[in-house]
N, CA, C and O atoms as a GROMACS GRO file, in nm:
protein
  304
    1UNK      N    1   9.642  14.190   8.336
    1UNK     CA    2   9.506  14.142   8.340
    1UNK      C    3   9.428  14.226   8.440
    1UNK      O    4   9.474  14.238   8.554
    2UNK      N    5   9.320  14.283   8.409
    2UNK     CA    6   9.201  14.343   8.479
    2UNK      C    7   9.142  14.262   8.579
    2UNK      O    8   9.162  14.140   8.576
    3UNK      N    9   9.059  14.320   8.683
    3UNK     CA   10   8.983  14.289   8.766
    3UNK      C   11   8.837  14.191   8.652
    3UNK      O   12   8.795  14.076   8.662
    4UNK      N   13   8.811  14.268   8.587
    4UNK     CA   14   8.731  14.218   8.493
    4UNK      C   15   8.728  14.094   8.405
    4UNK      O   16   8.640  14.011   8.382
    5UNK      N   17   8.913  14.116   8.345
    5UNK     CA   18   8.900  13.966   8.326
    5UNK      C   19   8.932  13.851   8.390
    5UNK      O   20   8.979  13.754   8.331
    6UNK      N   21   8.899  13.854   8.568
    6UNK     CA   22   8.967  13.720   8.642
    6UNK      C   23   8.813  13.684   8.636
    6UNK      O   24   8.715  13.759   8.640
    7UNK      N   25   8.823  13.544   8.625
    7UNK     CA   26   8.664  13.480   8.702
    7UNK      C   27   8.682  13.443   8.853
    7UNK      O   28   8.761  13.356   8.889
    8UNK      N   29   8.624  13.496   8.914
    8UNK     CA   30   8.632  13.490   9.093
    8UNK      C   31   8.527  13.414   9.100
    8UNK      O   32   8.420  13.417   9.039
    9UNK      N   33   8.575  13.333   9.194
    9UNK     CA   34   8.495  13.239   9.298
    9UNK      C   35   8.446  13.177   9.457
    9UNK      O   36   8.506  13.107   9.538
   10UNK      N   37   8.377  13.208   9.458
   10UNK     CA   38   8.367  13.239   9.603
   10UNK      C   39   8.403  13.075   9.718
   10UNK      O   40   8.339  12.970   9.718
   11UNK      N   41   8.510  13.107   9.792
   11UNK     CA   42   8.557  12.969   9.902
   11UNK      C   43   8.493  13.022  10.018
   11UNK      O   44   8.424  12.932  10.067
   12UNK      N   45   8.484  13.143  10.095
   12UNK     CA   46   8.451  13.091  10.221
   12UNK      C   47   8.320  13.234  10.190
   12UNK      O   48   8.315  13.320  10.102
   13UNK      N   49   8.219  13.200  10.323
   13UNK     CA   50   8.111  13.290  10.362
   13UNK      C   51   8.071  13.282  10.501
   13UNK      O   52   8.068  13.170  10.552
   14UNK      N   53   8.042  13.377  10.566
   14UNK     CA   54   8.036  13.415  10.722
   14UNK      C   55   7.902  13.504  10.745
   14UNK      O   56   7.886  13.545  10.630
   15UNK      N   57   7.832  13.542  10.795
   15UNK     CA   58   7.784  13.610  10.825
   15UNK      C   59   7.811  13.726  10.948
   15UNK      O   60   7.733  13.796  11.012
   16UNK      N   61   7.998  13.710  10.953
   16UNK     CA   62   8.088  13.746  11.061
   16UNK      C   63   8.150  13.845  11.040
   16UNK      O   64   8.248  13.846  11.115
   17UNK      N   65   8.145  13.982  10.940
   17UNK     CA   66   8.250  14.031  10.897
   17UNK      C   67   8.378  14.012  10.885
   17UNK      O   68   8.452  14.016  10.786
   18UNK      N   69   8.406  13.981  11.058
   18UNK     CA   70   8.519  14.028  11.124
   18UNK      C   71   8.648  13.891  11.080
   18UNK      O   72   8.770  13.880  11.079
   19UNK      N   73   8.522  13.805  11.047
   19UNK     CA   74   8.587  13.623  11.065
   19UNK      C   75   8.627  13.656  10.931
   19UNK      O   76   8.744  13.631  10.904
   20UNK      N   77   8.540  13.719  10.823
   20UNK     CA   78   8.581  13.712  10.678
   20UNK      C   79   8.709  13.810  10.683
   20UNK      O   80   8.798  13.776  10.606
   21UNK      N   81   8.737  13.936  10.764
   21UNK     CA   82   8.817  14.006  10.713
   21UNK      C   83   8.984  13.912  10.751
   21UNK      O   84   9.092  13.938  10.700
   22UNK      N   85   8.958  13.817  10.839
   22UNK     CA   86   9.080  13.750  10.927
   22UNK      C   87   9.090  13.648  10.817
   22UNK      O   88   9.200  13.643  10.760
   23UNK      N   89   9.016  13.584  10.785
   23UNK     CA   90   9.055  13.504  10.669
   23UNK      C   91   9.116  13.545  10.546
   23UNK      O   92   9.193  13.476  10.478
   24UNK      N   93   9.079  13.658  10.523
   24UNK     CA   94   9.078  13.742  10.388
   24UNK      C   95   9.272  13.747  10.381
   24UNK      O   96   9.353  13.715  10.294
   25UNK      N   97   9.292  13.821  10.564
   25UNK     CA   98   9.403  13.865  10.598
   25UNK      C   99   9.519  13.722  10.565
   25UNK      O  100   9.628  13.735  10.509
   26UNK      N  101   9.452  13.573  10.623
   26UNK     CA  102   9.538  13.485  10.601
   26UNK      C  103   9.573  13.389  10.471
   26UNK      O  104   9.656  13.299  10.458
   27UNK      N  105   9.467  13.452  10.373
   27UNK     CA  106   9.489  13.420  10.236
   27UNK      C  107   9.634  13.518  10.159
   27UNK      O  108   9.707  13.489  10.065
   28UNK      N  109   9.630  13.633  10.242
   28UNK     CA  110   9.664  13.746  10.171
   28UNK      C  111   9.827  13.706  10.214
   28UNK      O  112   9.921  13.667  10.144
   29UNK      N  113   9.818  13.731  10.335
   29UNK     CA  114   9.944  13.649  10.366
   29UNK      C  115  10.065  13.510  10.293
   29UNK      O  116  10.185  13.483  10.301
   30UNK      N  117   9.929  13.447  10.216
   30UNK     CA  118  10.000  13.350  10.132
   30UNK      C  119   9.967  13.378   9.999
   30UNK      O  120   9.919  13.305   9.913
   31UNK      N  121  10.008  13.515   9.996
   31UNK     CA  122   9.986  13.553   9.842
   31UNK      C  123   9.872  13.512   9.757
   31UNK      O  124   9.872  13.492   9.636
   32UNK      N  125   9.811  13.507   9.809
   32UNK     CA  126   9.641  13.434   9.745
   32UNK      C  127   9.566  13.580   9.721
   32UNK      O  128   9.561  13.641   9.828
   33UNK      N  129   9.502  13.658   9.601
   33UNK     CA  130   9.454  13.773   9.558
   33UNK      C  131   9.325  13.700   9.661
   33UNK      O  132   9.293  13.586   9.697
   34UNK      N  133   9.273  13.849   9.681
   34UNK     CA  134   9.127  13.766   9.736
   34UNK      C  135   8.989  13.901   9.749
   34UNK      O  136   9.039  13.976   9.666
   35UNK      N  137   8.927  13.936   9.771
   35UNK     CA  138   8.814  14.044   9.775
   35UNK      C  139   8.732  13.984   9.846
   35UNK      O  140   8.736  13.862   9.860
   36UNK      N  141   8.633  14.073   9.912
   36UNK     CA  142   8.503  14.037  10.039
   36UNK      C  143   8.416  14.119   9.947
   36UNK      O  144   8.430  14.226   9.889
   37UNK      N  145   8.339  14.044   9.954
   37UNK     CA  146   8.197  14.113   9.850
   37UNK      C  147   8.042  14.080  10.022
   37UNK      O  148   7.980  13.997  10.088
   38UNK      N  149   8.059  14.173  10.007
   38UNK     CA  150   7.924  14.185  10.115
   38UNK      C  151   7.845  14.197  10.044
   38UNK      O  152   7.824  14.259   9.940
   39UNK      N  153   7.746  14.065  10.173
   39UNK     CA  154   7.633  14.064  10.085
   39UNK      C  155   7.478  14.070  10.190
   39UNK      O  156   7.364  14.041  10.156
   40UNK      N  157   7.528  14.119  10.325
   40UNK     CA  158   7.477  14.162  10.421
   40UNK      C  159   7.324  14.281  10.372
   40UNK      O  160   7.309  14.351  10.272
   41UNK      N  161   7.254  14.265  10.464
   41UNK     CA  162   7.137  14.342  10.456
   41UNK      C  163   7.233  14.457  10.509
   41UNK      O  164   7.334  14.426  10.572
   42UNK      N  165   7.194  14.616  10.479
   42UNK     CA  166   7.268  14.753  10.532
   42UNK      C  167   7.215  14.807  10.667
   42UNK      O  168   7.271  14.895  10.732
   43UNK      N  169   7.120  14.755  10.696
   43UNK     CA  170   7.018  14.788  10.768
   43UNK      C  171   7.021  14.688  10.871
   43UNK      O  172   7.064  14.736  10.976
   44UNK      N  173   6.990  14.560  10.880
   44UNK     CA  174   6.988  14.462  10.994
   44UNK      C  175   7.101  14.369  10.923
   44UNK      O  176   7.086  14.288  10.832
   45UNK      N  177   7.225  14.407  10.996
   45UNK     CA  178   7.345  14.337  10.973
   45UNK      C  179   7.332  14.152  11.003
   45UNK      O  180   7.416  14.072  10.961
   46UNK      N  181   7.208  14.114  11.080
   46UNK     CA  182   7.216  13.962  11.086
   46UNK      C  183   7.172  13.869  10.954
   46UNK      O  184   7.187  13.747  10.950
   47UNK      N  185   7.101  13.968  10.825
   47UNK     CA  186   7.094  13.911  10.742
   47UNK      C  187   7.192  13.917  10.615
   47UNK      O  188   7.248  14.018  10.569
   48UNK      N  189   7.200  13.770  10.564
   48UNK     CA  190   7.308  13.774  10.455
   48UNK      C  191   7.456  13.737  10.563
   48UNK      O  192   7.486  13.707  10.679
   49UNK      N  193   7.532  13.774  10.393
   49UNK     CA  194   7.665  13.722  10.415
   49UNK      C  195   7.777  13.771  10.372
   49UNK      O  196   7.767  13.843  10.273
   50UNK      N  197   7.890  13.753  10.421
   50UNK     CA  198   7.975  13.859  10.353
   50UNK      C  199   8.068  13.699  10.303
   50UNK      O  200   8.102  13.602  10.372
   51UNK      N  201   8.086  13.730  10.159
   51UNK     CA  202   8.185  13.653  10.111
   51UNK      C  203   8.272  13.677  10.064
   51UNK      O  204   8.284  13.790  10.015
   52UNK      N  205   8.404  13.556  10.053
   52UNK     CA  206   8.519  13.544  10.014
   52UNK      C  207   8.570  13.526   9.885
   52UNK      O  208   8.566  13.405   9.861
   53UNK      N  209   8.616  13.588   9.790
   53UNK     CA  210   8.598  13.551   9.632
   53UNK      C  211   8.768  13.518   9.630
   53UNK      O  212   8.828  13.576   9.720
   54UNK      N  213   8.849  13.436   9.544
   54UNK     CA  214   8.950  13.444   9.488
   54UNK      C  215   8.964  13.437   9.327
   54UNK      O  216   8.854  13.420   9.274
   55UNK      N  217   9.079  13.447   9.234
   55UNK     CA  218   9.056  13.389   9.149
   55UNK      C  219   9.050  13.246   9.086
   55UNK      O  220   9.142  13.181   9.134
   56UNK      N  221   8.997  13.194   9.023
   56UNK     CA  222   8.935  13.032   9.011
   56UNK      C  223   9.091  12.949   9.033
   56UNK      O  224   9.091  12.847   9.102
   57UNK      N  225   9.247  13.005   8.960
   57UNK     CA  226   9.307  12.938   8.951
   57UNK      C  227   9.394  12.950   9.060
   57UNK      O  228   9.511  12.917   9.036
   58UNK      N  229   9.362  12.996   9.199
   58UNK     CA  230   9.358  13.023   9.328
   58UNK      C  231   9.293  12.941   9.466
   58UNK      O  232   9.330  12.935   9.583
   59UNK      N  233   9.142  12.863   9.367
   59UNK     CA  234   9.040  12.792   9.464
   59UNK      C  235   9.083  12.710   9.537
   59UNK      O  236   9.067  12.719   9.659
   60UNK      N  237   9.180  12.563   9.453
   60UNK     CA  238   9.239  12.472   9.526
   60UNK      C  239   9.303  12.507   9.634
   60UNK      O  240   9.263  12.473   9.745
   61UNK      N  241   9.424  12.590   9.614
   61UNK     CA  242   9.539  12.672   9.709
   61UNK      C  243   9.456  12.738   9.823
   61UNK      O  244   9.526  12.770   9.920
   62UNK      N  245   9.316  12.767   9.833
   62UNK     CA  246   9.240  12.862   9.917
   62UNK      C  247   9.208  12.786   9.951
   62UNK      O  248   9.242  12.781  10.069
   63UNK      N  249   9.143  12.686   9.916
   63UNK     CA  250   9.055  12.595   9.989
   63UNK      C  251   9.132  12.528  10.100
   63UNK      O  252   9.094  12.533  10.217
   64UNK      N  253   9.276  12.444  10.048
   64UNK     CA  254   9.369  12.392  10.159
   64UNK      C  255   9.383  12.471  10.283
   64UNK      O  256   9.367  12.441  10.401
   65UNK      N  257   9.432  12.619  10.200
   65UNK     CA  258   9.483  12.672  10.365
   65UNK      C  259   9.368  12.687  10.451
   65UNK      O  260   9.388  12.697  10.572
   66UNK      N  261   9.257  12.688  10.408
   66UNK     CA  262   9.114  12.709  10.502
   66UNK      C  263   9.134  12.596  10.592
   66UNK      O  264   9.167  12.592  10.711
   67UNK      N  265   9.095  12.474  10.476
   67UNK     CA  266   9.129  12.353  10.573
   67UNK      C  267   9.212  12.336  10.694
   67UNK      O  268   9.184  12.294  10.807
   68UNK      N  269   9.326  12.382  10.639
   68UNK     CA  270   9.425  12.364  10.731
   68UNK      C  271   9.418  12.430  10.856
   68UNK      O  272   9.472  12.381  10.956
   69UNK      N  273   9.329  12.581  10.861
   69UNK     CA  274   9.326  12.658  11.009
   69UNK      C  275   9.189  12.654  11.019
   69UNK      O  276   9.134  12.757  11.058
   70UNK      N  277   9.091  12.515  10.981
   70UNK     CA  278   8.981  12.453  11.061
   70UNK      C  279   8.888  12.588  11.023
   70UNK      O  280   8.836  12.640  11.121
   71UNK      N  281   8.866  12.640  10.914
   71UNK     CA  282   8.744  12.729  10.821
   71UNK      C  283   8.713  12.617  10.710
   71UNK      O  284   8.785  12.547  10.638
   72UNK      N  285   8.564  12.632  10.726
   72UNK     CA  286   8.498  12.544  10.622
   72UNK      C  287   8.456  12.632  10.483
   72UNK      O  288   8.368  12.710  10.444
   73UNK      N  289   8.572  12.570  10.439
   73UNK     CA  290   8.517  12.641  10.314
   73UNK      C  291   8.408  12.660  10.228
   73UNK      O  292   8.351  12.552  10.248
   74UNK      N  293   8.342  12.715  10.152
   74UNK     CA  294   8.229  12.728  10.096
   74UNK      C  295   8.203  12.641  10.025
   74UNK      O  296   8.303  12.596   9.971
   75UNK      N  297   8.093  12.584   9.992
   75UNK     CA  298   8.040  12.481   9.905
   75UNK      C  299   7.999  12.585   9.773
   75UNK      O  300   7.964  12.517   9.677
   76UNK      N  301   7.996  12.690   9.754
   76UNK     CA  302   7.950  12.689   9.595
   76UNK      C  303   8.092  12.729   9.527
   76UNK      O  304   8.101  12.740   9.405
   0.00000   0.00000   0.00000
């Protein structure tokens, strides 16, 4: 299966890079596929957000471990 055909969904968003790349790192760790889609201005880094995508049949499993190390996961 392609990148193309997963539907990704986004659990967590930061406007932190650094917070998204550590999360990214502790999804990855539990075998959870995951991508950071920045969505930051290029120019004045305080606007926007950099988010967390997994694939959909991934969300539940992402969402817990967030929970669990006190990251609020994303509402959309």
């Amino acid at each position: 299966m392609s990148n193309q055909d997963i539907q990704w969904v986004c659990v967590f968003k930061t406007n932190r890079r650094f917070e998204a790349e550590a999360v990214k790192g502790n999804l990855e760790s539990e075998e959870i596929p995951c991508i950071l889609l920045n969505k930051q201005d290029s120019t004045y880094m305080a606007f926007g957000y950099v988010e967390l995508h997994v694939p959909i049949e991934f969300k539940k499993a992402a969402e817990m471990i967030l929970l669990s190390q006190d990251f609020n996961p994303s509402e959309n």
